[in-house]
N, CA, C and O atoms as a GROMACS GRO file, in nm:
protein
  328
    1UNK      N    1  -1.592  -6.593  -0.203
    1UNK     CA    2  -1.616  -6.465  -0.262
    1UNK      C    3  -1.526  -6.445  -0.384
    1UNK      O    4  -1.416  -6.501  -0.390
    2UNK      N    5  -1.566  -6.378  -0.465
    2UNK     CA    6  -1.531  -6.386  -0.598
    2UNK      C    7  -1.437  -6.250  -0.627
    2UNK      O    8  -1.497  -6.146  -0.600
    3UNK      N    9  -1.316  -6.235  -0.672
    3UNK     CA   10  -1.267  -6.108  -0.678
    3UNK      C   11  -1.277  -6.003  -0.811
    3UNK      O   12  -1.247  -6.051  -0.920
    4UNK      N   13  -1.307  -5.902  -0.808
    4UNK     CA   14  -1.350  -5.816  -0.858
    4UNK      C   15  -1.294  -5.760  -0.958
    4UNK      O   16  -1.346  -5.685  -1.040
    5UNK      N   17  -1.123  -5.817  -0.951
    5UNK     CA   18  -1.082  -5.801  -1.104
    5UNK      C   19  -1.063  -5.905  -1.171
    5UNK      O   20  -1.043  -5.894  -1.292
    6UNK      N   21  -1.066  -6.030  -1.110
    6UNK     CA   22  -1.088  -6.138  -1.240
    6UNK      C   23  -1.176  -6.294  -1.190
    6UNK      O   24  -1.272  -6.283  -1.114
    7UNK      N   25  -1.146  -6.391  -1.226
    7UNK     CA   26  -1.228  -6.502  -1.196
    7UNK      C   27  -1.188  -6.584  -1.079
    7UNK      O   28  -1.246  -6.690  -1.056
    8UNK      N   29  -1.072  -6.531  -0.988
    8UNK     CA   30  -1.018  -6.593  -0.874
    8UNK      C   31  -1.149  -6.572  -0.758
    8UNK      O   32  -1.210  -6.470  -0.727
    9UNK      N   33  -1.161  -6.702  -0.715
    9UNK     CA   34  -1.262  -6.699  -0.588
    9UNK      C   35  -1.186  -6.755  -0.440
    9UNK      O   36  -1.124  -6.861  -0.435
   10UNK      N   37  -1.196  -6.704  -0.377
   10UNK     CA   38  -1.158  -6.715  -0.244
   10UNK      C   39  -1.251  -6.745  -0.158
   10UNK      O   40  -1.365  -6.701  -0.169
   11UNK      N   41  -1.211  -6.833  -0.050
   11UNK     CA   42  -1.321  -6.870   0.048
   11UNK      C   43  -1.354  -6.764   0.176
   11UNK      O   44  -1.460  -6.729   0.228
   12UNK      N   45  -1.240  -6.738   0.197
   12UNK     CA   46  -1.206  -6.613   0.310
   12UNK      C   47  -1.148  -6.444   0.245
   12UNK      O   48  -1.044  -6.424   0.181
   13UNK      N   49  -1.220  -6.372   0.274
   13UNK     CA   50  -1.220  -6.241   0.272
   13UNK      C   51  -1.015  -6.208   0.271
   13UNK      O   52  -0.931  -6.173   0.188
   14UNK      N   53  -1.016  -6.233   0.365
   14UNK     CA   54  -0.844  -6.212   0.385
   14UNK      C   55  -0.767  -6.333   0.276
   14UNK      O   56  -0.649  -6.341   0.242
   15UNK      N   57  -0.861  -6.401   0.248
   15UNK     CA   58  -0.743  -6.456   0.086
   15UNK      C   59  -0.734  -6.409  -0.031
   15UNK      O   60  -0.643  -6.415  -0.114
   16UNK      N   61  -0.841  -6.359  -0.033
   16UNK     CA   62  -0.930  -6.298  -0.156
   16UNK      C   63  -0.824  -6.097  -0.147
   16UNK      O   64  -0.791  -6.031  -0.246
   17UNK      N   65  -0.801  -6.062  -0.011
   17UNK     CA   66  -0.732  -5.962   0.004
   17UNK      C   67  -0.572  -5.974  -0.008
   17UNK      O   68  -0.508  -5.872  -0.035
   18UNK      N   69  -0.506  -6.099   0.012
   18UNK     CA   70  -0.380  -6.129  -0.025
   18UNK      C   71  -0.366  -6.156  -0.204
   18UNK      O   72  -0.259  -6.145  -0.264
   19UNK      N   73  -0.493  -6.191  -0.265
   19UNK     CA   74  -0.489  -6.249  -0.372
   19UNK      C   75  -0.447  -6.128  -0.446
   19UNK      O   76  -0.350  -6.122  -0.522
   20UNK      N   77  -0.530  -6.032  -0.417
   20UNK     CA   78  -0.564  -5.861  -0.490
   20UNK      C   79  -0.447  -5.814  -0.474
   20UNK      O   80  -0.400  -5.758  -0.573
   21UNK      N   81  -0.365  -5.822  -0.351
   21UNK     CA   82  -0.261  -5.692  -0.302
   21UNK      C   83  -0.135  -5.795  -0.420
   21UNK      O   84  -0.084  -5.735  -0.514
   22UNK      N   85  -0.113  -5.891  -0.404
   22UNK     CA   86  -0.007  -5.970  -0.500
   22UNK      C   87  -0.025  -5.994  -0.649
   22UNK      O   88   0.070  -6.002  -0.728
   23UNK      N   89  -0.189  -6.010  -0.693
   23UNK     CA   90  -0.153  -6.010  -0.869
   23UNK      C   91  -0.196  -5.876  -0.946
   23UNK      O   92  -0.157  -5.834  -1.054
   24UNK      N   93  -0.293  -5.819  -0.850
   24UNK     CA   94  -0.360  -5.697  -0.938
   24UNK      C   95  -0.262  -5.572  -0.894
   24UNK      O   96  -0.225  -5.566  -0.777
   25UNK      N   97  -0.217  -5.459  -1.002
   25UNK     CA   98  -0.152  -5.352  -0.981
   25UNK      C   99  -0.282  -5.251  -1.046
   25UNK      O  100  -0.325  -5.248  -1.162
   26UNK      N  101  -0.316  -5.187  -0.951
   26UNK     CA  102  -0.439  -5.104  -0.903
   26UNK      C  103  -0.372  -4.921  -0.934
   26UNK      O  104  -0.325  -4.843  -0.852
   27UNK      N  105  -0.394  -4.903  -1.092
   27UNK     CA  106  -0.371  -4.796  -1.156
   27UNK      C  107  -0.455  -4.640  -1.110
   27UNK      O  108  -0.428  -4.520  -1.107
   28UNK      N  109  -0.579  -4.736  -1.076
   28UNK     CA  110  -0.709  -4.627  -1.082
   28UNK      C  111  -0.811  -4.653  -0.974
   28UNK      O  112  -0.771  -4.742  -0.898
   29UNK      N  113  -0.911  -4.613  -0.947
   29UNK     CA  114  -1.012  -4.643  -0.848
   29UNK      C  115  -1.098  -4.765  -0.906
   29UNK      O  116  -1.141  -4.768  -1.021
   30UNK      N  117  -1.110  -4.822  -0.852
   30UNK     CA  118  -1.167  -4.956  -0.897
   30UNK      C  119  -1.386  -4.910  -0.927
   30UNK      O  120  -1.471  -4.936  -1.012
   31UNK      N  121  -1.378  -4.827  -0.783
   31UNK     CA  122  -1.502  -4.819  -0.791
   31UNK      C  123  -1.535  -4.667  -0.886
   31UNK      O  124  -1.636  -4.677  -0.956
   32UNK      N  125  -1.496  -4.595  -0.891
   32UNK     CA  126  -1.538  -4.452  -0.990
   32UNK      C  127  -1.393  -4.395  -1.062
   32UNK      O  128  -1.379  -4.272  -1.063
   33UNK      N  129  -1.315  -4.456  -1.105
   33UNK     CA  130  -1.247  -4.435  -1.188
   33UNK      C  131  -1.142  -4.321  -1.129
   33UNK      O  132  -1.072  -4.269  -1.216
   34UNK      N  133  -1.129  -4.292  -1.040
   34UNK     CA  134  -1.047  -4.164  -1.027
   34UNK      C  135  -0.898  -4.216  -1.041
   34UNK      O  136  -0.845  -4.318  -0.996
   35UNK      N  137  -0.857  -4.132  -1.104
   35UNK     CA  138  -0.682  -4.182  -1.111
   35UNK      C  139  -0.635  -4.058  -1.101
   35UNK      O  140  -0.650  -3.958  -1.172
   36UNK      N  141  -0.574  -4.080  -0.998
   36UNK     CA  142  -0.484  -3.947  -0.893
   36UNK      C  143  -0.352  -4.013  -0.891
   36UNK      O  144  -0.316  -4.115  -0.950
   37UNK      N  145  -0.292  -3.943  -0.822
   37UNK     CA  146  -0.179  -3.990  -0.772
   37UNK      C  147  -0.138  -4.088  -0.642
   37UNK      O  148  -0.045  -4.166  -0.619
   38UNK      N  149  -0.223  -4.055  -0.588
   38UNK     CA  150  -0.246  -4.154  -0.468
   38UNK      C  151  -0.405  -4.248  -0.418
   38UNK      O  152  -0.487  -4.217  -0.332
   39UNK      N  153  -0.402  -4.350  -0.497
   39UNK     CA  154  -0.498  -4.430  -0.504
   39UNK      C  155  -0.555  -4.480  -0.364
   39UNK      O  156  -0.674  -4.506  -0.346
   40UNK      N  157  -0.447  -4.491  -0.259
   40UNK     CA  158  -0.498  -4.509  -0.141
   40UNK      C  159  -0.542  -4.422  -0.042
   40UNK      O  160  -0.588  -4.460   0.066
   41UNK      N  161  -0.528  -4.290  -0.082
   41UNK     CA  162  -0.553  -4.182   0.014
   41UNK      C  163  -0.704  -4.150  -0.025
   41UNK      O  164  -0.795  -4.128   0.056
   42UNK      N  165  -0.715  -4.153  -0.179
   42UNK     CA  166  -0.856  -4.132  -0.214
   42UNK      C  167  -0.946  -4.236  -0.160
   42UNK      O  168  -1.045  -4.188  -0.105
   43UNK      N  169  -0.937  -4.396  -0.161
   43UNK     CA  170  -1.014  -4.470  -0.113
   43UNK      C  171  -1.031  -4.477  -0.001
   43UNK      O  172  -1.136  -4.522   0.045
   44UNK      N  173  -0.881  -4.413   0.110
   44UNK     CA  174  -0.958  -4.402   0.215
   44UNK      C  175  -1.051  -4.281   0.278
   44UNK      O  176  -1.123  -4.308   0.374
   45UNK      N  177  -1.048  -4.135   0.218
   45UNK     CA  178  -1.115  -4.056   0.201
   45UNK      C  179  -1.250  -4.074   0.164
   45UNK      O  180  -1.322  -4.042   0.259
   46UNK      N  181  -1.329  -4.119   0.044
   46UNK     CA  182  -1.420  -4.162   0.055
   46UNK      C  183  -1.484  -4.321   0.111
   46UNK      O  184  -1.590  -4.369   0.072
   47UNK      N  185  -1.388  -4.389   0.214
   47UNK     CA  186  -1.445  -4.471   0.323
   47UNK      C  187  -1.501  -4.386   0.456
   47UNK      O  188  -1.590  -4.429   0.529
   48UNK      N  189  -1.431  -4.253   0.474
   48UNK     CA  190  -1.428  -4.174   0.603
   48UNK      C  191  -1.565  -4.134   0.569
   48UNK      O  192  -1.641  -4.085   0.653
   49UNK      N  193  -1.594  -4.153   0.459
   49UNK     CA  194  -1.701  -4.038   0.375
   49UNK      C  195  -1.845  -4.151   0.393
   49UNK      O  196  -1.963  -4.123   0.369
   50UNK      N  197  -1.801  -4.254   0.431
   50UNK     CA  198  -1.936  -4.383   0.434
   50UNK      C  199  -1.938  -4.488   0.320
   50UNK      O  200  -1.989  -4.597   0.343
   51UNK      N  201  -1.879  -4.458   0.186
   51UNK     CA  202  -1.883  -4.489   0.097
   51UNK      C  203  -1.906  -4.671   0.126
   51UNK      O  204  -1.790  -4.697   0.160
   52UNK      N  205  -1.953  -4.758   0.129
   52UNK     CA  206  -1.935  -4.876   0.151
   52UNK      C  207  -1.833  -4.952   0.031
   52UNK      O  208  -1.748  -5.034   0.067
   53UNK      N  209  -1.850  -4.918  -0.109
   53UNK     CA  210  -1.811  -4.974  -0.207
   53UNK      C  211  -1.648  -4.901  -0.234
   53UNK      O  212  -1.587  -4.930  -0.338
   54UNK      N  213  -1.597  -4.824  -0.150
   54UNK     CA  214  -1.542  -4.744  -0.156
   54UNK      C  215  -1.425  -4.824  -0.042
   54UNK      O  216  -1.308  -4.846  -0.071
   55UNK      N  217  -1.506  -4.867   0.120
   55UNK     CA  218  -1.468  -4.896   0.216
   55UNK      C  219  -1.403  -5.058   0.167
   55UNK      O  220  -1.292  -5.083   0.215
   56UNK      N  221  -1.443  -5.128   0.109
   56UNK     CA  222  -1.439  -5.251   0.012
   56UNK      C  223  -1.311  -5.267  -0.001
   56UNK      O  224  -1.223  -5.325   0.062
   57UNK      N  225  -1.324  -5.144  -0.184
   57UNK     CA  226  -1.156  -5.160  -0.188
   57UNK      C  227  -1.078  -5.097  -0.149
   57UNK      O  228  -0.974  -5.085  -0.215
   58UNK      N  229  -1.094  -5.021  -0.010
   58UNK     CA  230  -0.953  -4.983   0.027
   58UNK      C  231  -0.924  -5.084   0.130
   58UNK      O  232  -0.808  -5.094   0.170
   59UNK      N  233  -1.036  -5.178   0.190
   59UNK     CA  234  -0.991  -5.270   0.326
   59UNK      C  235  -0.959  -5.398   0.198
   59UNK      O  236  -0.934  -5.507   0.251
   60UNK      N  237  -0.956  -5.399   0.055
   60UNK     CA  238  -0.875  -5.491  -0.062
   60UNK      C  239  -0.719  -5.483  -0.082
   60UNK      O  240  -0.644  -5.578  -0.104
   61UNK      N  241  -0.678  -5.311  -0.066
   61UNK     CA  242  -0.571  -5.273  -0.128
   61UNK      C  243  -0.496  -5.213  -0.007
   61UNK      O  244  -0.401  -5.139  -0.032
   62UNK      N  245  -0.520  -5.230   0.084
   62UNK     CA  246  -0.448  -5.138   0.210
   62UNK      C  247  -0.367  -5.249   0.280
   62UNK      O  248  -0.396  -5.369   0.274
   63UNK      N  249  -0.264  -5.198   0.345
   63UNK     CA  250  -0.258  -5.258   0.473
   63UNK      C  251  -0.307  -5.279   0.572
   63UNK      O  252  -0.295  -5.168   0.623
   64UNK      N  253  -0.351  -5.332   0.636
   64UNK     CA  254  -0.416  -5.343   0.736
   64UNK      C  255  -0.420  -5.329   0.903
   64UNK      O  256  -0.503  -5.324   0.994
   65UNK      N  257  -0.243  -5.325   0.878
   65UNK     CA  258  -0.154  -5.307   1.007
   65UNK      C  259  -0.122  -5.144   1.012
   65UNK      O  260  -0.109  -5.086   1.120
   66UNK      N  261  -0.113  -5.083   0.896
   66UNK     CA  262  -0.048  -4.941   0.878
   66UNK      C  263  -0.138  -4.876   0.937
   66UNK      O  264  -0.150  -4.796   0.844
   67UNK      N  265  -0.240  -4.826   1.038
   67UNK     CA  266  -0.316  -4.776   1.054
   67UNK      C  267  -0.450  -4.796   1.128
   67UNK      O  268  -0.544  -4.861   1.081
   68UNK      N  269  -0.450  -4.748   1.224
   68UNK     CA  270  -0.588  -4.745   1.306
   68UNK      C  271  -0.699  -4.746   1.220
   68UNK      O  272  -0.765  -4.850   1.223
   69UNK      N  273  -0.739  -4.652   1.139
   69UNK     CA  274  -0.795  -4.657   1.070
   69UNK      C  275  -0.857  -4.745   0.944
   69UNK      O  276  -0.970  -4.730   0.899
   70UNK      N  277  -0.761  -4.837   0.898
   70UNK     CA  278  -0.735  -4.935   0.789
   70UNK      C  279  -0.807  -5.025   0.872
   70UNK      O  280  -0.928  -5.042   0.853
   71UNK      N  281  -0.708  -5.119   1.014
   71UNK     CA  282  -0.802  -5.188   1.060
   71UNK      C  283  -0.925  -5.184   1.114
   71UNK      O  284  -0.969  -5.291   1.156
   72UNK      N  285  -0.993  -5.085   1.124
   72UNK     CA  286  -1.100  -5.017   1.131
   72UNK      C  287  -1.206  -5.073   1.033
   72UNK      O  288  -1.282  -5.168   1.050
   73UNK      N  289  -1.191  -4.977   0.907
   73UNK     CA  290  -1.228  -5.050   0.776
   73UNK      C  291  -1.245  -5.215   0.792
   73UNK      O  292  -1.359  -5.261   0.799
   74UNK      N  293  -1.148  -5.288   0.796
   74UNK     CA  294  -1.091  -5.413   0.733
   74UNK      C  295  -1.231  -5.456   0.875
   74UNK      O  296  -1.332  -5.522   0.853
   75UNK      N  297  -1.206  -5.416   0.963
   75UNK     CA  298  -1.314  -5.488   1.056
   75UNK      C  299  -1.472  -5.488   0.995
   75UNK      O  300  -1.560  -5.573   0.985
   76UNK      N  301  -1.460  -5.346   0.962
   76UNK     CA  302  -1.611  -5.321   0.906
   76UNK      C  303  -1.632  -5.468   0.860
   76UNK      O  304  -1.655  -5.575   0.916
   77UNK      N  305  -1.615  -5.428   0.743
   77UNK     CA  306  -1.633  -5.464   0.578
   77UNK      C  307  -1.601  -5.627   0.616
   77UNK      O  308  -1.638  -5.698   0.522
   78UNK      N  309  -1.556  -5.689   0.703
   78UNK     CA  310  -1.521  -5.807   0.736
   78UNK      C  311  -1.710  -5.835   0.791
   78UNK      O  312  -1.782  -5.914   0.730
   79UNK      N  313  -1.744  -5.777   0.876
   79UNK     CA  314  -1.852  -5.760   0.950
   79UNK      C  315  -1.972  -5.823   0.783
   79UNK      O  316  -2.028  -5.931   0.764
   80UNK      N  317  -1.968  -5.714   0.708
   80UNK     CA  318  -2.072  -5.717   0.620
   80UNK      C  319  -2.045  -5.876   0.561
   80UNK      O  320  -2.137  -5.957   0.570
   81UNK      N  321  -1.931  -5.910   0.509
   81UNK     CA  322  -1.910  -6.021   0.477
   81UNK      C  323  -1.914  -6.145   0.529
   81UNK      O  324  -1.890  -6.253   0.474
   82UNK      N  325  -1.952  -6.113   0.666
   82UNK     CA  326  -1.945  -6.304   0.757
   82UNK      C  327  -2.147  -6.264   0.803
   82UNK      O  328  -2.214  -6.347   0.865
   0.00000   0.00000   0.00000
């Protein structure tokens, strides 16, 4: 799978999510531009919300351990991808 801010491809979902959290510094919403102050509260707000493209990059940019919820996500979105 191919990552979404540049030409790095990963074979596994969770490399492709280590790749993102270590080179890309994630200013703004990847998917609708919102730039708040807290980039992760919004993405996970509109994941709660169904958003799939939404659910994406926050199970990209989150922890995965921090939260019931996160691994939640990260399961989803793992789901769509295998």
């Amino acid at each position: 799978m191919k990552c979404p801010f540049c030409d790095f491809e990963a074979r596994h979902f969770i490399s492709l999510k280590v790749h993102v959290r270590k080179v890309h510094l994630i200013k703004c919403c990847p998917v609708c531009g919102y730039n708040g102050k807290n980039i992760l509260r919004h993405l996970a707000e509109r994941s709660r919300a169904g958003d799939i493209e939404h659910k994406i990059a926050y199970s990209l940019l989150s922890k995965t351990s921090t939260s019931k919820f996160a691994r939640k996500v990260f399961n989803e979105v793992m789901d769509v991808f295998e």
